[in-house]
N, C-alpha and C positions, 0 to 999 in steps of 0.2 A: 244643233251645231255639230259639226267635225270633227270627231274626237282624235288626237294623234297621240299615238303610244311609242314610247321606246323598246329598243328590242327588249332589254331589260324587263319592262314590262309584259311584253308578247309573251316572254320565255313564261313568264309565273301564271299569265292564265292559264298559257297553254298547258301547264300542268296542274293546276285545279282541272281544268275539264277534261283533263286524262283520265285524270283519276276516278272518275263518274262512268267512265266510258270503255265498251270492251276495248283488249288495243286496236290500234290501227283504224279507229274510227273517225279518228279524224284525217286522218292522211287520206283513210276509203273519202271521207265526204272534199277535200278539198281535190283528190283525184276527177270526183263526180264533177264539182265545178267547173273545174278550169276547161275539160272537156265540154261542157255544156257552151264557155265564151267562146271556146274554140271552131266550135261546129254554126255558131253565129258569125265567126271572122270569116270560117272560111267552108261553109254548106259542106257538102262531100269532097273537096277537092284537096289533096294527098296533102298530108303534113309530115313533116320532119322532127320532132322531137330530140332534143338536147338533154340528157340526162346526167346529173351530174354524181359523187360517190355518197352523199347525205340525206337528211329528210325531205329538201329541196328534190333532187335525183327522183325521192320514193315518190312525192307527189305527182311527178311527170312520170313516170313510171306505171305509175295507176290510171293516169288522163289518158296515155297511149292503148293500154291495153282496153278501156273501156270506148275512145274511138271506133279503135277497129271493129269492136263489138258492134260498134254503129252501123260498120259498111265502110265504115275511113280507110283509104289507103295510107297507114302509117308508116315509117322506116323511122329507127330509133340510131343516136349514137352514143352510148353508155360509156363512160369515165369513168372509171372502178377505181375506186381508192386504196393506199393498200391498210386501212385504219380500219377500225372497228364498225359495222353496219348495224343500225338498228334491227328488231325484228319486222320491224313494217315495213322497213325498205325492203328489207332479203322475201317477203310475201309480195310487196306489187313488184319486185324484177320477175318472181316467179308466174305473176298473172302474165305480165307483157310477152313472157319468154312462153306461154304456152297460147298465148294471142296470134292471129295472122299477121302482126307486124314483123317489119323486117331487122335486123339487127344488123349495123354496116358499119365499118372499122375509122373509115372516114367518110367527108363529102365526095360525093360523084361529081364526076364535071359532066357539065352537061343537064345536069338534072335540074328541074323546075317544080317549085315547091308552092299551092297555096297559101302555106302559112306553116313558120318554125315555131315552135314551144320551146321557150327558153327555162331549164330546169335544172341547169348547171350548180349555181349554186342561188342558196337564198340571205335571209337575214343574216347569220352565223360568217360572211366571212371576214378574213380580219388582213386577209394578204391580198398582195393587185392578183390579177389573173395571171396564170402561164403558164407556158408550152401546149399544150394540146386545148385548152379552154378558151386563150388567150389567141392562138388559129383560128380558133371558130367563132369568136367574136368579131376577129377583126373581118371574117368572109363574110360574115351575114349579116353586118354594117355595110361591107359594101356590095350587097348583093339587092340591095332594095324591098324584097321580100316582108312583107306584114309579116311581123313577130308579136308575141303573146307572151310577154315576161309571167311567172310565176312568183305571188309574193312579193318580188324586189326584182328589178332585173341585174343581170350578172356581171360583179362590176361596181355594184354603189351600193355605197355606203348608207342603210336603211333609218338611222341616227341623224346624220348631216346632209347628204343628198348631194356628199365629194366621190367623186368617184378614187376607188382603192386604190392608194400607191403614188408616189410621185409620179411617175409616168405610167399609171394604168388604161383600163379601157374598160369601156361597161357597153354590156349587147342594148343597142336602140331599142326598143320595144313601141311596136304602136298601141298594145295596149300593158299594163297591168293588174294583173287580178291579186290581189292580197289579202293573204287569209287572215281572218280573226277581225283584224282594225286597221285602221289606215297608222301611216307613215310617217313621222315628220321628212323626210328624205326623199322621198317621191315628190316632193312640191315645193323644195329651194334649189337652187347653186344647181348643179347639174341631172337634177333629178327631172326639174321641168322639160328638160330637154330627152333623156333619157326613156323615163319611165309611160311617157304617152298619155292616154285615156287610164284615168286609175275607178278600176273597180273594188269595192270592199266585197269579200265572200267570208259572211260570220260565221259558218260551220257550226251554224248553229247550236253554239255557245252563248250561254245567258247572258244576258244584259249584267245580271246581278255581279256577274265575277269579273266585270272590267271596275280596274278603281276609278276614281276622279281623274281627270285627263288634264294635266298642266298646262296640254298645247292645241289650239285649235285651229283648224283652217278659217281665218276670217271669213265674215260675213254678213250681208247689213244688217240681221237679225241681233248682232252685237252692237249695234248702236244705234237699234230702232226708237227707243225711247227720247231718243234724241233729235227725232225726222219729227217735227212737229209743224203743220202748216202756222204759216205766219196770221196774227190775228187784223183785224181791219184797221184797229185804232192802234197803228204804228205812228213811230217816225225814226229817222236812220240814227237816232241816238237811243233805239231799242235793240241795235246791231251789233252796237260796241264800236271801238275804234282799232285801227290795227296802224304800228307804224315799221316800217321795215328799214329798218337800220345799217346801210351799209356804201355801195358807192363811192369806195375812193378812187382818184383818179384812172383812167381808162377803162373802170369798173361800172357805168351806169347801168348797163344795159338788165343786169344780175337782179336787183329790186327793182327796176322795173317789171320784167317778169314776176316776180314774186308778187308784186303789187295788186298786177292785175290779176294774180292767181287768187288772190283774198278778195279783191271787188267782186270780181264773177264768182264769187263762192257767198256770196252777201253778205258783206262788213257793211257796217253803214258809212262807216269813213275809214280811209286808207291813204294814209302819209308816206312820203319816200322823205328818210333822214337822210340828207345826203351828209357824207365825212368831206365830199373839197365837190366845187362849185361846178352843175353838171346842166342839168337840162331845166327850165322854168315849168314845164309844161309836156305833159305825154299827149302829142298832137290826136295817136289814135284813143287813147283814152282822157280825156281833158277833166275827168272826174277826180283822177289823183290828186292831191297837193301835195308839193315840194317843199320840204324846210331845211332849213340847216342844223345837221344832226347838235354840232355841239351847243346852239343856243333852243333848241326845240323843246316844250316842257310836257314830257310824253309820261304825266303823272297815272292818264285815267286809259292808256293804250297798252294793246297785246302789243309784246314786242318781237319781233321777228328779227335774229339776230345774225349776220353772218353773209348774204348776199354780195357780193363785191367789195367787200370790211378790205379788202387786205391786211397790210400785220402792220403799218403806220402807229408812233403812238396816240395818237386820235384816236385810233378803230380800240386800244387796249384801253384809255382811258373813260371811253363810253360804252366796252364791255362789262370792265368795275362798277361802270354805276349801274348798268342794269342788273346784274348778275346780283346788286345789293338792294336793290329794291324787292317790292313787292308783286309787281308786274309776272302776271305770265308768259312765258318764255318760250319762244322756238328758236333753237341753237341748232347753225347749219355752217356750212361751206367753211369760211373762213375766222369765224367766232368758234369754231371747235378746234380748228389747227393752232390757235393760240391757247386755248385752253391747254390743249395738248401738249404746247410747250410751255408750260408757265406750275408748277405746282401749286403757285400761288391762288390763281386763275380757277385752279380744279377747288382748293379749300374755299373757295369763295361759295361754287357750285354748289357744292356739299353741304355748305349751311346754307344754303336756300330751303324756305319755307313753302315758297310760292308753287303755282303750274310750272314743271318746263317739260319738253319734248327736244329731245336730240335726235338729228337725222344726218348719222355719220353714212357715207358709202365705206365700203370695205379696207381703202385707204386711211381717211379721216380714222375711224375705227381701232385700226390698227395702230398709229401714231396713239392714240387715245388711250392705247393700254399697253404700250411700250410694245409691238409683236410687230410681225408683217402680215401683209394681205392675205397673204395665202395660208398663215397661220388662220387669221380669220375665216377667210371661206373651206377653209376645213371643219369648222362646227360653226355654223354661223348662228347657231341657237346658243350654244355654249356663250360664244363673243355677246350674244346680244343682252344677255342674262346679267353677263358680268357688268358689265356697261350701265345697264342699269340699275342695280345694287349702290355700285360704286358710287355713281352719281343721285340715286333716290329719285332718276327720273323715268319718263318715258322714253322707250327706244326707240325709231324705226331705222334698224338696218337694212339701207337699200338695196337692190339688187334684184335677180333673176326669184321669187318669190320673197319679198321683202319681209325679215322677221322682225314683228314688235315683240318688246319686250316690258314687266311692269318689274317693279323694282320686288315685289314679293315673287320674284319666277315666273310669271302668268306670260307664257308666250301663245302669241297667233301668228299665222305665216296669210299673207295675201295671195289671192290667187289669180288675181287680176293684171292686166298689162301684156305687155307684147315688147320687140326689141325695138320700137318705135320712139321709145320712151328714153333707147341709149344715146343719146344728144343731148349737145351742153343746151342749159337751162332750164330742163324738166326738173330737178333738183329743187330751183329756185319755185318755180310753181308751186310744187308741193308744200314746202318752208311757207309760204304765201295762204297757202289751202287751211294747212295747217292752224297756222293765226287765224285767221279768219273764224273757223270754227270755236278756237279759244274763246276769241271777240264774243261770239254769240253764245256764250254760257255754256259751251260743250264741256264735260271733265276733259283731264290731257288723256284718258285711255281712249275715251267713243273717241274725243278729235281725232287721236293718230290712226284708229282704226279707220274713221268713216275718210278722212284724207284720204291713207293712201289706198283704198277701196276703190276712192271715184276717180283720183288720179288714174290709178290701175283705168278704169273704165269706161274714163274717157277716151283714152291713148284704144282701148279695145272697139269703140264708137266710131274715132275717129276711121281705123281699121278700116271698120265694116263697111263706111261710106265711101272707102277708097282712096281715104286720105292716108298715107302710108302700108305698110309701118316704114317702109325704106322712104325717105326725104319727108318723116314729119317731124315740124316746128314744135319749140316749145310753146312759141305763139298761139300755135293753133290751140292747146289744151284747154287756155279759161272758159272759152266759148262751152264747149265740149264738157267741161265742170258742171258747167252754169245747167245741161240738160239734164245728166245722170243727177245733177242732185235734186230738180227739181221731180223728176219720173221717180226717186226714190222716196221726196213726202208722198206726192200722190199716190203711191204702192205702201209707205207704212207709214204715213204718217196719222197721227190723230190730231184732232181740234183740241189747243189748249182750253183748261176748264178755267 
């Protein structure tokens, strides 16, 4: 697995393996690096290197001057702080500055670069970019030019993966190389977008001096125990039942979706509660049955809470009963926005014994612990953690690498998906996926992980075949479920004994 360290955490190894180490040998070895990815991006063809006044600066400072040693045409543009410089910084400005690279005050126009080395700044900053950093960010975004971030790229937030400042900006990188351990910030909220291809470079640094890692890049190795091919002597009441609870008026269409995102996820049977009087029958899927939520006796079903519910007191009154039951639970869409309003609603949650999984987007979320959105996607590890405490459940905070969250802290961030997925009703799928996996004896941690895994991977499936990502369906995804999950027993599953 994926280990993701906080900066917090970075700082302390980094000084245990200091401490082992003559100085500057680690900045010599991440110098060595990054020059090595570099000369991979970009063979002999001239780089530009971005230096910034810190240990970030030192490490590109040391990549430049060990280019040129290559035969690289470098030209360097050094940001000199006017703060205190390490000694290994003030050693690799002294290597670059006795190197054939060039040293230039600003960018040339005119000039064409095969690749910038972003070394501006790294993990440590806490302010948006500006005036001379914040120039050259915003040129070599729109310059097009393949960029080589250092560590983090410049601009984000290495923690949350928000870029710094209310109105900041972070240098695009096609790729980043990070030293020591991966990120949690590199792989949510703007980081996916930001940070590119991410490389780990461990500077070789012992395994022994990283602690236990809180948070991990999902992956189906986390809920491999769980890919078990199905045995001969079934029958669909070895599946479980799933019933999706929502549909009030103008609202069908929402578990529908959902519905069929649990059939093709194999439930052995899959109910749509309806809350007021909707369709008899799903003409493309005729396998569902439809009941009427408030006389439906959904003693021995997952229940799937929230799809098209609106805030009616039906949708509240058959919230109460589930929320008090024993049933396991996925709480989505509109079963959270009344949660959210109701204190009550919340102390119900609370004393819940049972499975549940809550899958707030950044909205819901936010309503959910009294903030705004963008409070939220400003630490969305933070948001996802509390969420789950609060509530003793499971998380998945949706979004641009979705973070699960367990109620003892255990976060994974998924890495799967594409902007395909940003269309109404994918939501509802996943809520569907979800249950489904409940159904089938999954815990709530492997369900929400291997959910939104295959969710994630179907949407990346469908992709590849050419089906979006611009105009794809939520429709499309059950199909697209139904294969990533079955190509992931064949790849791990074992025969039950």
């Amino acid at each position: 697995m994926t280990a993701l360290y906080s900066v917090a955490d970075i700082r302390g190894i980094e000084q245990q393996a200091a401490a082992t180490q003559p100085p500057g040998t680690l900045m010599q070895r991440a110098g060595l690096a990054a020059a090595a990815a570099a000369l991979d991006m970009a063979g002999t063809g001239s780089v530009l290197v971005l230096a910034g006044p810190g240990n970030n600066g030192g490490d590109a400072l040391e990549a430049a001057a060990n280019l040129s040693q290559a035969g690289v045409e470098v030209a360097i543009i050094h940001l000199a702080g006017s703060g205190a410089v390490s000694a290994e910084t003030v050693h690799a400005l002294a290597r670059a500055r006795a190197s054939d690279a060039r040293f230039l005050d600003a960018l040339p126009s005119g000039q064409t670069w095969a690749l910038v080395i972003d070394g501006l700044f790294g993990i440590g900053l806490g302010r948006p970019l500006s005036g001379a950093a914040r120039e050259l960010a915003v040129a070599i975004n729109g310059d097009g030019v393949p960029v080589l971030a250092l560590d983090v790229p410049s601009g984000l937030d290495a923690d949350t993966g928000a870029v710094v400042g209310p109105d900041g900006v972070a240098i695009e990188a096609t790729r980043t190389i990070t030293f020591i351990a991966d990120k949690p910030g590199l792989h949510t909220c703007a980081g996916r977008d930001v940070a590119g291809d991410v490389q780990v470079a461990a500077l070789d640094i012992p395994a022994a001096l990283l602690p236990p890692a809180a948070a991990h890049i999902s992956e189906p190795a986390m809920f491999a125990t769980c890919l078990a091919p199905r045995k001969q002597n079934s029958h669909k009441g070895s599946f479980g039942d799933v019933a999706i609870v929502g549909g009030a008026a103008g609202m069908a269409g929402a578990p529908v979706l959902a519905a069929r995102g649990a059939l093709y996820a194999g439930a052995g049977r899959v109910f749509v509660a309806a809350i007021e009087p909707g369709p008899l029958f799903d003409s493309a899927q005729p396998e569902l049955m439809f009941r009427d939520a408030g006389t439906f006796k959904n003693s021995d079903c997952t229940l799937v809470l929230g799809p098209g519910m609106g805030d009616g007191a039906s949708a509240i009154r058959l919230l109460v009963k589930a929320l008090d039951s024993p049933a396991p639970l996925v709480i989505d869409a509109d079963a959270l926005n009344l949660i959210a309003a109701s204190p009550d609603l919340q102390s119900h949650l609370q004393r819940r014994t049972g499975a549940a999984i809550l899958t707030p987007h950044p909205l819901e979320a936010a309503r959910l612990l009294g903030v705004t959105a963008p409070v939220i996607q400003g630490d969305r590890l933070a948001a996802a953690r509390e969420l789950a405490a609060r509530f003793q459940a499971v998380v998945v905070l949706k979004g641009s690498g979705s973070v699960l969250a367990r109620a003892d802290g255990a976060v994974a961030i998924n890495p799967t998906g594409n902007p395909g997925l940003a269309t109404g009703g994918t939501g509802d799928v996943l809520a569907g996926l979800c249950g489904s996996l409940l159904a089938q004896g999954w815990p709530a941690w492997e369900a929400a992980l291997g959910a939104v895994w295959m969710h994630g991977a179907a949407a990346d499936w469908l992709a590849a075949h050419g089906v979006g990502p611009v105009g794809m369906t939520a429709g499309e995804l059950p199909p697209a479920i139904r294969t990533v999950f079955n190509a992931l027993i064949g790849r791990y599953g074992r025969p039950q004994s």
